[in-house]
C-alpha positions in Angstrom: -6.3 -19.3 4.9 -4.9 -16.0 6.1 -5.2 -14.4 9.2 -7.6 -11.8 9.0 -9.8 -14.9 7.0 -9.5 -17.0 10.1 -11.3 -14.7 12.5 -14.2 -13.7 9.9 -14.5 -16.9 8.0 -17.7 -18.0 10.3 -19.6 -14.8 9.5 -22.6 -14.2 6.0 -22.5 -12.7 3.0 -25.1 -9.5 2.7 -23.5 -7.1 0.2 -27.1 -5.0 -0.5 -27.4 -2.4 1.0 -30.3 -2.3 4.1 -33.9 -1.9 3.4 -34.1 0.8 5.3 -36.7 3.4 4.0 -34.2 6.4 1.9 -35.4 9.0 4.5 -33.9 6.6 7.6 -31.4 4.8 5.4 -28.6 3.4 6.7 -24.8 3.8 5.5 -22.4 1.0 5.4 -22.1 -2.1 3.1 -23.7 -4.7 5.2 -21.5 -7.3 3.2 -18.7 -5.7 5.3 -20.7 -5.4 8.6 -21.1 -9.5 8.3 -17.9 -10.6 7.1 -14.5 -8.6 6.7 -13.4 -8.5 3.3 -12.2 -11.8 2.8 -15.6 -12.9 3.2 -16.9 -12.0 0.0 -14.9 -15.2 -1.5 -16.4 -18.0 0.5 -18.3 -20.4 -0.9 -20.8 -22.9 0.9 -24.1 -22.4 2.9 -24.3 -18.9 5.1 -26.5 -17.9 7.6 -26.9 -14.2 9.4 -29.0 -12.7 12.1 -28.4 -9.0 12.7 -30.4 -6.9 14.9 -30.5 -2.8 14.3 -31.7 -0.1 15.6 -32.3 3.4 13.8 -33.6 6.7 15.3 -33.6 10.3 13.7 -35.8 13.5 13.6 -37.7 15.7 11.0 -39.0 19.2 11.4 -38.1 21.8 13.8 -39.5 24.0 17.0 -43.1 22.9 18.0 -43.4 20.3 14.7 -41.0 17.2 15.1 -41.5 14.0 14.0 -38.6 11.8 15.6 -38.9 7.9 14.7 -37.0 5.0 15.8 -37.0 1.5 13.9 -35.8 -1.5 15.2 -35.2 -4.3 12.4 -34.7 -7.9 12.5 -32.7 -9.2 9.6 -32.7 -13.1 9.1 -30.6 -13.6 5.8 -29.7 -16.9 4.1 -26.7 -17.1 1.2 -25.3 -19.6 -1.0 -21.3 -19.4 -2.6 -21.8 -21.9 -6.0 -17.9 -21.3 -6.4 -15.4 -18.3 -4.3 -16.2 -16.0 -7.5 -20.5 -16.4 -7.8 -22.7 -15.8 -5.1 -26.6 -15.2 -4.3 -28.7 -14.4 -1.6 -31.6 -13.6 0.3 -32.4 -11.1 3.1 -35.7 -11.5 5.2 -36.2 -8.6 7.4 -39.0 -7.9 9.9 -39.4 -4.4 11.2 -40.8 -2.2 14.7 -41.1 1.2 14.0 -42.5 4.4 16.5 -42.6 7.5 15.3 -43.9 10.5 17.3 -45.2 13.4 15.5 -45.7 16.8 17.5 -47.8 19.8 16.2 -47.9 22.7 18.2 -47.1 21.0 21.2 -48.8 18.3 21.0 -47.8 14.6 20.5 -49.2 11.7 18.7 -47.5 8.7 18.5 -48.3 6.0 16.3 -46.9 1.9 15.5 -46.6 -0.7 13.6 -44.8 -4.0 12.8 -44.7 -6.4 10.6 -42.3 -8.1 7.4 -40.4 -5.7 5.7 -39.5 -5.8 2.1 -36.7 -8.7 1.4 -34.6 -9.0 -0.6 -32.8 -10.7 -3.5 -29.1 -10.6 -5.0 -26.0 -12.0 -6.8 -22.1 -11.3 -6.6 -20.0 -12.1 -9.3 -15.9 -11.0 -8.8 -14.7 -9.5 -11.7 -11.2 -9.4 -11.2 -8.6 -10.7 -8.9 -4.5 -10.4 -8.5 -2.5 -13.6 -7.9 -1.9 -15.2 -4.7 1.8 -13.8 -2.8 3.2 -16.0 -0.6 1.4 -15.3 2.9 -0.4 -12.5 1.8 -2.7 -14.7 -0.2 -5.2 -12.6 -2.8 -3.9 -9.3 -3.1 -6.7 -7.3 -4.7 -10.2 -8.2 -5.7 -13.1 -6.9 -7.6 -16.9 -7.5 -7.2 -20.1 -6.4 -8.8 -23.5 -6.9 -7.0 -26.9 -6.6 -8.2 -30.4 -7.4 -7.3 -33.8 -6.4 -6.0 -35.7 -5.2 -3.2 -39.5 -6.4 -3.5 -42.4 -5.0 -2.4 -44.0 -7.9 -0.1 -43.3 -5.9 2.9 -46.1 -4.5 4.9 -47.1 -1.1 4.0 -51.1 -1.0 4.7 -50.3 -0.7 8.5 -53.7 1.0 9.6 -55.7 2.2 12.8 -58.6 3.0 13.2 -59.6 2.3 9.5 -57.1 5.0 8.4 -53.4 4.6 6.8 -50.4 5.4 9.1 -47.8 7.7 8.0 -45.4 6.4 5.5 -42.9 6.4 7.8 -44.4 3.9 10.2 -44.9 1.8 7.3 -42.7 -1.7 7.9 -42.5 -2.0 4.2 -41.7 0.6 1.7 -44.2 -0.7 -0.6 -41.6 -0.2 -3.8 -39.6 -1.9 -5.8 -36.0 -0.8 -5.9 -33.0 -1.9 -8.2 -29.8 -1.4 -7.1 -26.2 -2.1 -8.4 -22.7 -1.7 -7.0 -18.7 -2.2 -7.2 -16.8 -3.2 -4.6 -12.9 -4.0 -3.9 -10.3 -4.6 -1.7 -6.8 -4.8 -0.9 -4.8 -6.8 1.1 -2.2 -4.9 2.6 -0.3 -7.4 5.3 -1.6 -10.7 6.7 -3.0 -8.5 9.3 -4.4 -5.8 7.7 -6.4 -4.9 4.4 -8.5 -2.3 3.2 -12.2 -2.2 1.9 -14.2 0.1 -0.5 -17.9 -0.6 -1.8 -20.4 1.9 -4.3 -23.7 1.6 -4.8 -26.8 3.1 -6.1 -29.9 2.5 -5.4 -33.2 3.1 -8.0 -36.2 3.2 -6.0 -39.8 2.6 -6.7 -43.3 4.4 -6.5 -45.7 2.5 -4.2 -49.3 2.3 -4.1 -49.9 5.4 -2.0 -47.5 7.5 -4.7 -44.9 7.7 -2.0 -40.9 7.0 -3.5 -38.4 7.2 -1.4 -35.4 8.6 -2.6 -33.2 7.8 -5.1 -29.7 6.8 -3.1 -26.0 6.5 -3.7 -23.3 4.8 -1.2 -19.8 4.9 -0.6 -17.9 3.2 2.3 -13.7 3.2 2.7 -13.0 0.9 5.2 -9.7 -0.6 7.4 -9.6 -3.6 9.1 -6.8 -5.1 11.6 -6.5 -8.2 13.3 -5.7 -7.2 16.8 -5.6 -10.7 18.3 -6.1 -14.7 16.7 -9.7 -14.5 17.9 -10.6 -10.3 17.8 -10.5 -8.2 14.2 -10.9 -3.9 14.7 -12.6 -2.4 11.6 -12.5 1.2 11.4 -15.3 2.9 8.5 -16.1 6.3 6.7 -19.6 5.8 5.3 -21.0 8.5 3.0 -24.7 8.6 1.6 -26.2 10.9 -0.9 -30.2 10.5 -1.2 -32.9 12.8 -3.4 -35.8 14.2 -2.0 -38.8 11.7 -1.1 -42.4 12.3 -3.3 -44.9 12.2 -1.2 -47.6 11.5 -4.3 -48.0 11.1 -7.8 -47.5 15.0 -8.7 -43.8 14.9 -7.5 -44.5 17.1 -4.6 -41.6 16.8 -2.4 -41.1 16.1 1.5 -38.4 19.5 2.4 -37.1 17.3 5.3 -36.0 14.4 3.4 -32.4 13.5 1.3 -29.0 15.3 0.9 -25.6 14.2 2.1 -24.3 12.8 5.3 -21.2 11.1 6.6 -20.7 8.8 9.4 -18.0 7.1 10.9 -18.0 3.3 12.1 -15.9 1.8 15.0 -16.5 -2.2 14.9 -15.1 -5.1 16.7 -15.3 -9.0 15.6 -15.0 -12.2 18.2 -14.5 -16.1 16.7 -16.8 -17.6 18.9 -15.0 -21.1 17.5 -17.0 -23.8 15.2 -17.7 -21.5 12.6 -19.3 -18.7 14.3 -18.5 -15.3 14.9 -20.0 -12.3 16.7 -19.7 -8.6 15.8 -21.1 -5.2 17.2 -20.9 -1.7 15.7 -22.2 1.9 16.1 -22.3 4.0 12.9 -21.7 7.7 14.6 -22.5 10.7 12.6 -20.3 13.1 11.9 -21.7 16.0 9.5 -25.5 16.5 8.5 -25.0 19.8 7.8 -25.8 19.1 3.8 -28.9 16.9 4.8 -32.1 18.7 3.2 -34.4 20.6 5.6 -34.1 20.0 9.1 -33.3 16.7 9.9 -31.0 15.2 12.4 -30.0 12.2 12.5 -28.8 9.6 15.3 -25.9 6.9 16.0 -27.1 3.6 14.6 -26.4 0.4 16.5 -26.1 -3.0 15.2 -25.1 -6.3 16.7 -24.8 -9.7 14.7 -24.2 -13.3 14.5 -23.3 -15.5 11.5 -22.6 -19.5 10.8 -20.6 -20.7 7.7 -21.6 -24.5 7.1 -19.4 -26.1 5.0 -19.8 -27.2 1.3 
């Protein structure tokens, strides 16, 4: 086992990307988040609990809506061998969203399940063990589904909430990827992941859009127990639908980039704690007026061996 495997080897496998709703979607491979990229090759039983939490704003002058989710994420894996992999995410969801309309505020809730989520990993590709280097280079492909058993009938007073207060997205989305990495000393490597996402239409008419990922990351093992991951993150996203017709939401999609600081700490046994904030750093091609906030995610995962 090589260094920077030592200090991550205790932490899950989640390579899709978050179930966050498109318009409030999240950048990052989560796969990374959890594990480092030496990760990806472990085999056994993994499990994950991540706690997030999301906040960003639509509209301008006297009409804003800002909402802020904060998402539960319990997720469960299984390695059959260090190239074959599948999983499942379970995540449950509190969202608040505050719309304003010529001064005035309403604020509305909900919480519930929110849509899980099922995948494989299959490594396509890998370069030859070196000496203490170990694997070199790797490739991966993901696939798999996001359902629609979340919650999205969240009601008061006998009338729908707003989409966007919605646990659940309501949809079915596919979504497919590539990722790879590089070993580049026993105390460094490098990470990059693609993905694109092909959302659904739910039962209101709403889709969400249509989303592709990138993420170049570095990590370095600063200490035997502590790993430093440094990120770029960029996320392209459509328009949302708001029905049936097409119509679109003007304050939805485009292009944003963030960058990631994250530090890793081997509790010992098998376990291993992270923390991140995603930071953004241009939204000036995001669609309409939006702005969005830092993201903050802490975590804790337990390998149990084979």
């Amino acid at each position: 086992m090589n260094a920077i495997k030592s200090c991550v080897a205790g932490l899950s496998l989640a390579f899709a990307m978050p179930t966050f709703a498109c318009s409030i979607c999240r950048c990052g491979d989560p796969t990374f988040n959890a594990l480092g990229k030496d990760g990806v090759a472990q085999t056994g039983l993994r499990v994950a609990f991540d706690w997030d939490q999301v906040r960003k704003t639509q509209g301008e002058a006297d009409d804003v809506d800002s909402l802020r989710e904060r998402r539960y994420s319990l997720l469960a894996g299984y390695g059959f061998t260090d190239s074959f992999s599948v999983f499942a995410r379970l995540p449950y969801s509190e969202r608040n969203l505050t719309e304003t309309a010529g001064g005035d505020a309403e604020h509305s809730s909900a919480s519930g399940l929110a849509d899980p989520e099922i995948y494989a990993q299959w490594r396509l590709w890998a370069s030859p063990f070196e000496g203490d280097v170990g694997m070199r280079a790797s490739l991966y492909v993901v696939g798999g589904v996001k359902t629609s058993w979340g919650e999205n009938d969240a009601s008061r007073d006998g009338e729908r909430l707003d989409e966007h207060v919605q646990p659940g997205t309501g949809s079915t989305d596919w979504f497919a990827g590539l990722s790879g990495s590089y070993q580049i000393n026993p105390r460094s490597a490098l990470f990059v992941s693609m993905q694109y996402r092909h959302t659904g239409r739910n039962d209101a008419g709403y889709q969400y859009g249509r989303t592709a990922l990138v993420n170049v990351a570095y990590e370095r093992k600063l200490a035997s127990r502590w790993d430093a991951v440094i990120e770029a993150n960029y996320r392209h996203a459509g328009r949302d639908e708001i029905d049936d017709s097409g119509v679109l939401d003007p304050d939805t999609g485009g292009s944003i980039v963030y960058v990631t600081p994250r530090i890793l700490f081997d509790l010992g046994s098998g376990w291993v704690a992270r923390a991140s904030a995603q930071v953004p750093l241009s939204q000036s091609s995001l669609y309409g007026a939006q702005n969005e906030k830092t993201v903050f995610n802490v975590g804790l995962t337990k390998l149990f061996s084979k």
